[in-house]
C-alpha positions as MATLAB code, in Angstrom:
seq = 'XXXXXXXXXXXXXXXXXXXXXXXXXXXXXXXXXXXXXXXXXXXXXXXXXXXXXXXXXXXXXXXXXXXXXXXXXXXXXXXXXXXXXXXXXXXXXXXXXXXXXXXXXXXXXXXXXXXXXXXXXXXXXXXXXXXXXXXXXXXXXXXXXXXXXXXXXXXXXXXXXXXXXXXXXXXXXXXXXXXXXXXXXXXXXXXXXXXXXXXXXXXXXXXXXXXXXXXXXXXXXXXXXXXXXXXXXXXXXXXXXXXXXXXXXXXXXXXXXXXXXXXXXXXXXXXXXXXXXXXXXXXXXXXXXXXXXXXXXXXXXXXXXXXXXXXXXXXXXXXXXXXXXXXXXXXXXXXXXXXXXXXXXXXXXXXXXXXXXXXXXXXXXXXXXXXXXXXXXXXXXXXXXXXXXXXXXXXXXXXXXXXXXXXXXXXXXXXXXXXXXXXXXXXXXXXXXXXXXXXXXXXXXXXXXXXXXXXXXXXXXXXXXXXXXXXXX';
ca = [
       5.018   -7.897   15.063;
       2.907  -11.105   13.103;
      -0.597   -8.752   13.445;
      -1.090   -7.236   10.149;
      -0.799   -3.670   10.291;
      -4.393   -1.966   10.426;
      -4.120    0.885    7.860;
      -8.110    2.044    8.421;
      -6.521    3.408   11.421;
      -6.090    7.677   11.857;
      -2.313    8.942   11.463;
      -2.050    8.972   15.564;
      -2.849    5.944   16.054;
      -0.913    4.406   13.191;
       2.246    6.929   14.922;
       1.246    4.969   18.449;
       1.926    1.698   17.063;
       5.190    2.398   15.935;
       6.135    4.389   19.033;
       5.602    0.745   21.186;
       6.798   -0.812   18.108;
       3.602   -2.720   17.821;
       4.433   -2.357   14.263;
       7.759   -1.094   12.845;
       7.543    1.567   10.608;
       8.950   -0.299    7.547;
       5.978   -2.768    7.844;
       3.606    0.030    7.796;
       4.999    1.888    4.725;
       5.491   -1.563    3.328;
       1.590   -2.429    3.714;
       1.112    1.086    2.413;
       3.034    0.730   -1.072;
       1.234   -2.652   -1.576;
      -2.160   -0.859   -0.639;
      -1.077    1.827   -3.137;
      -0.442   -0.947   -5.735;
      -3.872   -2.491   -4.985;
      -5.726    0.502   -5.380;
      -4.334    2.715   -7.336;
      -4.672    1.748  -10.861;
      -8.114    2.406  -10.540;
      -8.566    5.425   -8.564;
      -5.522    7.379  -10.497;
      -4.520    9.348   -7.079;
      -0.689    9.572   -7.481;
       1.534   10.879  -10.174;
       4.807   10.095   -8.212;
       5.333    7.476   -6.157;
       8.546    7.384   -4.297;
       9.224    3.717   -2.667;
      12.899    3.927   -1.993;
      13.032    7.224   -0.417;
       9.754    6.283    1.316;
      11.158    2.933    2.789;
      14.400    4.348    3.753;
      12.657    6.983    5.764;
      10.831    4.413    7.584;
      14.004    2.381    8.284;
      15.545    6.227    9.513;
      12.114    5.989   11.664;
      12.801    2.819   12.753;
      16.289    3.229   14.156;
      15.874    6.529   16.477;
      12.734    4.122   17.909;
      15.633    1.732   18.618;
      18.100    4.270   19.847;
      15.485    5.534   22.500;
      15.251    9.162   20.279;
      11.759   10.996   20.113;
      10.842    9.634   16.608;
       7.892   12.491   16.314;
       4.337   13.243   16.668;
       3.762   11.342   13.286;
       6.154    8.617   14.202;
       5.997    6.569   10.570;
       3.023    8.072    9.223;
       3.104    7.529    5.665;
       1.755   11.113    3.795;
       1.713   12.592    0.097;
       1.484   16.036   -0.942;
      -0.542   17.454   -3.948;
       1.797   17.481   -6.791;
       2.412   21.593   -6.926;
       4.328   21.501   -3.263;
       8.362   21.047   -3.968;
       9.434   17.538   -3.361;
      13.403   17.565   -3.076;
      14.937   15.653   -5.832;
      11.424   15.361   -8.058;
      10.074   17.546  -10.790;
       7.213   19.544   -9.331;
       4.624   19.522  -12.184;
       1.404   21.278  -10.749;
      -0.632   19.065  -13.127;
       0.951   20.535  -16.061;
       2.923   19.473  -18.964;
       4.973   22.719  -19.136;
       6.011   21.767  -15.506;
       7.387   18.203  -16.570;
      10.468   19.164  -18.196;
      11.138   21.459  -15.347;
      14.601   20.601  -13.195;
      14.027   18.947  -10.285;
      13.599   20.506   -6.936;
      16.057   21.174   -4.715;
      14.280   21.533   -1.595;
      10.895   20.366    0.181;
       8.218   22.557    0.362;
       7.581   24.346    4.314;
       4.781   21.447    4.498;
       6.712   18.629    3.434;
       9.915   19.660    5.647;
       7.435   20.501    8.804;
       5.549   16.967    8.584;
       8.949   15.188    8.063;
      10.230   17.287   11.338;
       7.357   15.667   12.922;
       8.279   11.802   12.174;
       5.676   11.287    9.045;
       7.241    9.727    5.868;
       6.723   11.242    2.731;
       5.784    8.637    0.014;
       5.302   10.805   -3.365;
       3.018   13.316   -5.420;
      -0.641   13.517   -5.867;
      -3.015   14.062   -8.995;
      -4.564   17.352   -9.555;
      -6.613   19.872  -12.003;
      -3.892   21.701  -13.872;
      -2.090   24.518  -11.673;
      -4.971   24.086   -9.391;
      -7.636   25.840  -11.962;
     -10.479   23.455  -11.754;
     -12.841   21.292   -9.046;
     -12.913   17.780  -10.412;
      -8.844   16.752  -11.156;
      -9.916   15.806  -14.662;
      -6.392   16.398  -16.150;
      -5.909   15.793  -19.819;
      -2.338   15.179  -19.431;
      -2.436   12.508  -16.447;
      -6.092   11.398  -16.513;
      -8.706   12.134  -14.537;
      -8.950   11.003  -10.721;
     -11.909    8.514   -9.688;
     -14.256    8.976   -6.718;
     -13.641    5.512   -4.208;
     -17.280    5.859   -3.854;
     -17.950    5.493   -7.827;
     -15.325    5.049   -9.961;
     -17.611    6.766  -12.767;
     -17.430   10.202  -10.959;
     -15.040   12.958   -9.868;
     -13.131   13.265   -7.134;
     -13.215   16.756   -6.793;
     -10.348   19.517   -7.286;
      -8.264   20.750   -7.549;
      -7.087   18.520   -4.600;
      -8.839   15.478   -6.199;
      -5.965   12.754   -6.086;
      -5.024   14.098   -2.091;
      -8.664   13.489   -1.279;
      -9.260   10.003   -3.171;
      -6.016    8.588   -1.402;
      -7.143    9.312    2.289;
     -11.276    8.107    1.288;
      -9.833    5.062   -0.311;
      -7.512    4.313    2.635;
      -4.294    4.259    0.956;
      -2.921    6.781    3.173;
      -4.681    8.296    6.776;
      -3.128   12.378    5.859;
      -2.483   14.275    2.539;
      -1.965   17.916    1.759;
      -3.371   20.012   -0.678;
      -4.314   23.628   -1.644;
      -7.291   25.416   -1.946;
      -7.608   28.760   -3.422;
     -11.507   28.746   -4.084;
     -12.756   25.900   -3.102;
      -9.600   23.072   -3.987;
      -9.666   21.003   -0.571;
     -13.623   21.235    0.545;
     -14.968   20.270   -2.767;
     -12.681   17.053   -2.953;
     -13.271   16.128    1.109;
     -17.129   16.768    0.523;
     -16.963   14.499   -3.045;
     -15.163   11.763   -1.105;
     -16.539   11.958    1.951;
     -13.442   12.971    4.516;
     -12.311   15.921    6.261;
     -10.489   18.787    4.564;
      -9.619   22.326    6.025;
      -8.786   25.903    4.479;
      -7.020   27.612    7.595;
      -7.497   31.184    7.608;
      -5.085   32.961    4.632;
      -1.577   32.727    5.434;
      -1.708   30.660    8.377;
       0.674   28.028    6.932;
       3.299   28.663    4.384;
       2.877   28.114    0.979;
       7.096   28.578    0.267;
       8.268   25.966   -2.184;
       4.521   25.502   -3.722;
       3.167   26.727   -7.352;
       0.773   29.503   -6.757;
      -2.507   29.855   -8.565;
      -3.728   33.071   -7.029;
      -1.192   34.319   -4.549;
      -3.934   36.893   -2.754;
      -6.128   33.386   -2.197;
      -4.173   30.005   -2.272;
      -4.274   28.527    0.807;
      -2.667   24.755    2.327;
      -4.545   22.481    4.464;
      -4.777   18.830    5.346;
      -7.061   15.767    3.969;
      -8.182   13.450    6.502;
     -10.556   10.539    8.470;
     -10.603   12.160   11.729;
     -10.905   15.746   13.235;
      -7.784   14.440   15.572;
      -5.685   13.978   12.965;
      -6.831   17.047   10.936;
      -6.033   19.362   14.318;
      -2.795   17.713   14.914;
      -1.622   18.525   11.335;
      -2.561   21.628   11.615;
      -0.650   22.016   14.782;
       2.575   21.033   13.062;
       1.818   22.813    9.544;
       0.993   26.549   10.881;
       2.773   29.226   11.984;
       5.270   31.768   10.277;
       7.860   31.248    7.928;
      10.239   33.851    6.367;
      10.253   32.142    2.746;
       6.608   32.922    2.432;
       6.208   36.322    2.632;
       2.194   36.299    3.381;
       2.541   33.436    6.459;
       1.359   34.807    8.653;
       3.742   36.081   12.298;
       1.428   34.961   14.600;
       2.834   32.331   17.382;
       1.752   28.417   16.616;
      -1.557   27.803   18.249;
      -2.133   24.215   19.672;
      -5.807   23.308   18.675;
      -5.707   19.720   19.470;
      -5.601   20.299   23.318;
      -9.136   21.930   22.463;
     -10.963   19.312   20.774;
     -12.388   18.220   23.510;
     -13.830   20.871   25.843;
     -17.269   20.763   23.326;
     -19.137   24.040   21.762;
     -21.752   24.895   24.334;
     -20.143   28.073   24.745;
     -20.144   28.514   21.077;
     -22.711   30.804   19.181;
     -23.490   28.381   16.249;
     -25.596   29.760   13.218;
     -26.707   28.358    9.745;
     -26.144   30.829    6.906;
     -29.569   31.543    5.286;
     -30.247   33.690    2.142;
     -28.040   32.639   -0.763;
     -26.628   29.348    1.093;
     -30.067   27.896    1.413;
     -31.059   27.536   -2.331;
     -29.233   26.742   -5.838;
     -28.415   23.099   -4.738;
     -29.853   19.289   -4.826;
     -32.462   18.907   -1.581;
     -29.443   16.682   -0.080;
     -27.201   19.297    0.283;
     -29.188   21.273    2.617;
     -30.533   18.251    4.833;
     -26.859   17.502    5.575;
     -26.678   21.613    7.173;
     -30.096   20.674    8.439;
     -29.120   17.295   10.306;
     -25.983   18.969   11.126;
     -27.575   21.882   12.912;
     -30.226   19.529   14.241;
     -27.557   18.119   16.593;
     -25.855   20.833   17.675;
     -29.440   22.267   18.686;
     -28.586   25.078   16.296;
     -31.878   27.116   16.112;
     -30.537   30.883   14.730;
     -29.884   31.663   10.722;
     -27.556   34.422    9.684;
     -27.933   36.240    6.854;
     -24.210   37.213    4.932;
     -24.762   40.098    3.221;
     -23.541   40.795   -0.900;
     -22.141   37.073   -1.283;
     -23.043   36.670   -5.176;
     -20.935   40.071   -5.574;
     -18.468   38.233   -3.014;
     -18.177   35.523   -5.416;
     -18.240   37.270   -8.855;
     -15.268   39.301   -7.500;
     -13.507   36.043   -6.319;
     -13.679   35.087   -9.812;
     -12.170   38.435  -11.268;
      -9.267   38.243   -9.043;
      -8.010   34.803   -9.234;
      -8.757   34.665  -13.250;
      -6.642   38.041  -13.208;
      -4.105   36.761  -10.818;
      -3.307   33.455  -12.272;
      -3.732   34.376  -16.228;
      -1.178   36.791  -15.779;
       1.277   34.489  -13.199;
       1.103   32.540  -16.786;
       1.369   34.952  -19.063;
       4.826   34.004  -20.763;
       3.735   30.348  -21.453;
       0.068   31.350  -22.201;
       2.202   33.659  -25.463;
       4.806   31.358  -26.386;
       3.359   27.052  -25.291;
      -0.056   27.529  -25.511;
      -0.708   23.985  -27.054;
       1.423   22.479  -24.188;
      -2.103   23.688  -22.127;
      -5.404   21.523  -20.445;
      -7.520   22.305  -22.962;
     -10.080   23.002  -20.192;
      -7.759   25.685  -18.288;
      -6.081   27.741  -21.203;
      -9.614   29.655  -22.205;
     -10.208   30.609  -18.495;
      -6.373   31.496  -18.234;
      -6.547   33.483  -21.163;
      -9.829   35.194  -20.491;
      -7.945   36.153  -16.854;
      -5.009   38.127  -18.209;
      -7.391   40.044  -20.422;
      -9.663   41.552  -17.914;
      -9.191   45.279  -17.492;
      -7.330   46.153  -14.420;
      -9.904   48.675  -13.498;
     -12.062   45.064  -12.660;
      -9.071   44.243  -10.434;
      -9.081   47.230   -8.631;
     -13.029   47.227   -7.852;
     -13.334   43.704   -6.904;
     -10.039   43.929   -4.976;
     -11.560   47.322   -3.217;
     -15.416   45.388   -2.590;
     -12.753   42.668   -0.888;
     -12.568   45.393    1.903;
     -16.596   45.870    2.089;
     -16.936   41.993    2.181;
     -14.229   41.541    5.156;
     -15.750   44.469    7.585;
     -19.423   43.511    6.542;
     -17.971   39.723    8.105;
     -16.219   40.982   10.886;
     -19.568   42.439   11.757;
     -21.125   39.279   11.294;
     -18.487   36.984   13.650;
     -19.359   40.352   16.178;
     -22.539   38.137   16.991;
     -21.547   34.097   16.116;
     -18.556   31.883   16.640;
     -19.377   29.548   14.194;
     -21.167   29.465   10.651;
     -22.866   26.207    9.050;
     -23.359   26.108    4.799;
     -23.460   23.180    2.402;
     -19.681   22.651    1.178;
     -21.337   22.030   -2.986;
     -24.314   21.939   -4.396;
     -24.416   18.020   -5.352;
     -22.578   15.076   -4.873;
     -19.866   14.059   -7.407;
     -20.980   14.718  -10.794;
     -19.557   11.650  -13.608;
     -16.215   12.145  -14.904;
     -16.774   14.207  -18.374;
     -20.402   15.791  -17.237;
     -20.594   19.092  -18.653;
     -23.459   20.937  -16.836;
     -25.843   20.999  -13.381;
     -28.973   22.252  -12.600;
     -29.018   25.436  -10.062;
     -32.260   26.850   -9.313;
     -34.151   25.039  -12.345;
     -31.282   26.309  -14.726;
     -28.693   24.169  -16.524;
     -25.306   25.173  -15.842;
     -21.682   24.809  -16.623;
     -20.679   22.294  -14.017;
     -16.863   23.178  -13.671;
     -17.123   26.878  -12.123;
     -20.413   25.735  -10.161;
     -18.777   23.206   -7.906;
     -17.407   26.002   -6.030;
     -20.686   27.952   -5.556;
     -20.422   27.605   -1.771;
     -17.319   27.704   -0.930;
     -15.707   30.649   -3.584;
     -16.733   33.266   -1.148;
     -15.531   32.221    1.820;
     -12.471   31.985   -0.006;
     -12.858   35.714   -0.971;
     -11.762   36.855    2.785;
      -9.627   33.972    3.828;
     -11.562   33.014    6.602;
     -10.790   29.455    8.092;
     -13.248   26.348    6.918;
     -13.361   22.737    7.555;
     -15.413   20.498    5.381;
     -16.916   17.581    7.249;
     -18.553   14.837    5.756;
     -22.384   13.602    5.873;
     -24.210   10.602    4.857;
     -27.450   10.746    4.074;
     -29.519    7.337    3.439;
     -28.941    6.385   -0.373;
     -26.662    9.589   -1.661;
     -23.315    9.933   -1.722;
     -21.011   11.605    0.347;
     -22.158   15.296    1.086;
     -20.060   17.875    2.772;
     -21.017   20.842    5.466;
     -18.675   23.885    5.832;
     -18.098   24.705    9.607;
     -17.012   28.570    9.176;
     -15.045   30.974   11.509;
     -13.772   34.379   12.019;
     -10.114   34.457   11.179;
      -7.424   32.452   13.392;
     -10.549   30.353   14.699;
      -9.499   26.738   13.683;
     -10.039   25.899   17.541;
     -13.593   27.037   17.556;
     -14.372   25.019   14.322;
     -12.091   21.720   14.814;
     -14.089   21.623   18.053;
     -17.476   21.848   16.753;
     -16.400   18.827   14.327;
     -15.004   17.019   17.238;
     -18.387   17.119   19.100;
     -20.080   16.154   15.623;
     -17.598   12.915   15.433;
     -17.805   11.971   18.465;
     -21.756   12.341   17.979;
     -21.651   10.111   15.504;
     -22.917   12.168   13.016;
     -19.719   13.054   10.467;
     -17.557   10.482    9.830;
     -14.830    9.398    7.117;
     -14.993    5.983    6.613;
     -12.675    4.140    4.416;
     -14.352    3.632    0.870;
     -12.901    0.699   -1.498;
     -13.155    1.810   -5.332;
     -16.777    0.890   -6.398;
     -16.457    0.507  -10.241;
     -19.853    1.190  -11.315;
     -22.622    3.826  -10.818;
     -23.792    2.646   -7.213;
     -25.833    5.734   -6.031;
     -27.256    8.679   -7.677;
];
């Protein structure tokens, strides 16, 4: 055990090297606290880090290796959950002040208690926008997040500190939530893989809701193997989450590698082919270049698809807030109250439309997945904007650039339908992401599509060291 331990490596293989104790687990989580230590204090990713507990689950690890026990899938894989998912024994704050003074919790979160099942070690909480209202983890009370590509930009949100950790190498798998966009626009900012299952495919139980009709959970990482392999483990039902959904567990990993021939592939035209930087559409472009994708789809009513999307989560989450909005509203992210506050205001009659166009938008897409598998779009409309940059230019128009981030991916979100965000490289930019989009319960269809991509060479999550200046535009 004198090699170093190689923490660039993907969860499974890290997992391998315990297993044939090429490395003990203590040495990894060891190499990953000092990694954390390193790189950290730049990139702002963690609110909570928990080194005891952390080392004495890789000493647990370590002794069921010894005893000949199955130590798990993610034998000693060190992990870290956004900071809104219940960490037993730690104050779940959801970016928020309010939160901090909170009791502690008494019980992991479904995804934290599922990965630990599964051998991984849990080693603390991640930054993120306030209650998950937000795409660039900015957060007034804990400070912003920094992009490992350019320390100068976001991250992305509101998953921005689970994204940074897994670019920056500090840790191969994270989890985070995504209710309109909160894990693709991170894992296209820092250049990594992030997927939105389809709504309720893993449970949400012992996590702080946003929008309970649209949060969803997924996992951050640097390979589409690790990514289906989490998502093995993570999914399936769960009575303390009343919208999981009572399907049976699906393997997907056993999938990855029998290709997408088969698979009827098509690039979403109309409203996904405009409002962005040129970059953004030459990564669907290259994308669908290798696949020998040659058909375009048009999704019908998607700007209504999004302004309802907007309507129900501002509804949704002003009024999940409603008692502190009345009574702490100073206690508030200055850049979350107004949107909160405009959301529990809305007449319900709005609710009820957009909730009843929801409908129209899922059959009109059930049509749609009728003819294709699989749907290509650009995950944003740029890469990562600088920390504090106020607006963006969409279609020769300067915009808000908050609420635009999620241009792409809001409606998708609208209808739950499952996503992965892959990341693409284009000569001088920074990291872009491409949404790979199916019909519901279709993770196989579009973890395999990635696969072939990977393994194609042309997506792939590199490991990023902070960059402290503006490098690229």
């Amino acid at each position: 055990m004198n090699t170093p331990c190689d923490l660039s490596a993907d969860a499974i293989s890290i997992a391998q090297a315990i297993r044939t104790r090429k490395h003990s687990a203590r040495e990894v989580m060891q190499a990953t606290l000092e990694s954390i230590q390193e790189h950290d204090g730049q990139l702002n990713c963690f609110t909570k880090v928990l080194e005891a507990n952390a080392l004495a689950q890789a000493d647990a690890t370590d002794r069921r290796i010894a005893a000949g026990e199955d130590p798990g899938l993610f034998a000693g894989v060190p992990f870290a959950v956004k900071n809104l998912f219940d960490i037993a024994g730690t104050t779940t704050i959801a970016g928020s002040k309010i939160h901090a003074s909170n009791l502690p919790a008494e019980r992991d979160a479904a995804v934290v208690e599922r990965l630990k099942a599964a051998g991984a070690n849990l080693v603390g909480a991640l930054n993120m926008d306030e209650y998950a209202y937000g795409f660039t983890t900015e957060n007034t009370h804990y400070g912003p997040t920094r992009n490992p590509y350019d320390t100068e930009r976001v991250a992305g949100g509101s998953s921005g500190g689970s994204a940074a950790a897994v670019a920056s190498g500090m840790l191969p798998l994270t989890i985070g939530s995504d209710t309109n966009g909160s894990i693709r626009v991170p894992a296209a900012f820092c250049g990594i893989y992030g997927l939105k299952p389809t709504y309720g495919r893993i449970s949400r139980a012992g996590a702080v809701l946003f929008a309970e009709s649209f949060d969803h959970v997924g996992p951050f990482a640097r390979s589409v193997r690790d990514v289906a392999l989490a998502f093995d483990v993570l999914h399936g039902p769960d009575p303390r989450d009343p919208v999981a959904s009572s399907c049976l567990p699906e393997a997907v990993s056993p999938q990855l590698e029998l290709g997408s021939k088969e698979l009827r592939i098509a690039v979403a035209d109309g409203y996904f082919s405009h409002g962005g930087v040129p970059g953004a559409f030459e990564a669907v472009r290259k994308v669908a270049k290798a696949l020998d994708v040659r058909e375009t789809i048009t999704i019908p009513n998607v700007e209504k698809a999004r302004a309802a999307a907007y309507i129900i989560t501002a509804c949704e989450g002003g009024n999940l807030h409603l008692p502190d909005l009345r009574t702490r509203p100073g206690d508030f992210d200055p850049m979350v109250i107004e949107r909160f506050l405009a959301g529990a205001l809305l007449p319900a009659s709005w609710y009820s439309h957009a909730q009843r166009f929801r409908r129209v938008f899922r059959d009109q897409l059930r049509e749609i997945f009728s003819k294709v598998d699989v749907i290509l779009a650009p995950t944003t409309p740029c890469p990562a904007i600088r920390i504090g940059q106020s607006t963006i230019v969409i279609d020769g128009k300067e915009v808000p650039s908050r609420p635009n981030l999620g241009l792409f991916t809001q409606p998708l979100s609208f209808i739950g339908l499952p996503v992965l965000s892959v990341p693409v490289f284009l000569p001088g930019s920074l990291p872009l992401g491409v949404q790979i989009i199916g019909a519901p319960y279709r993770e196989a269809s579009i973890l395999r599509v990635a696969r072939q991509l990977e393994q194609m060479g042309v997506v792939s999550a590199p490991i990023q060291a902070a960059v402290p200046t503006t490098v690229r535009a």
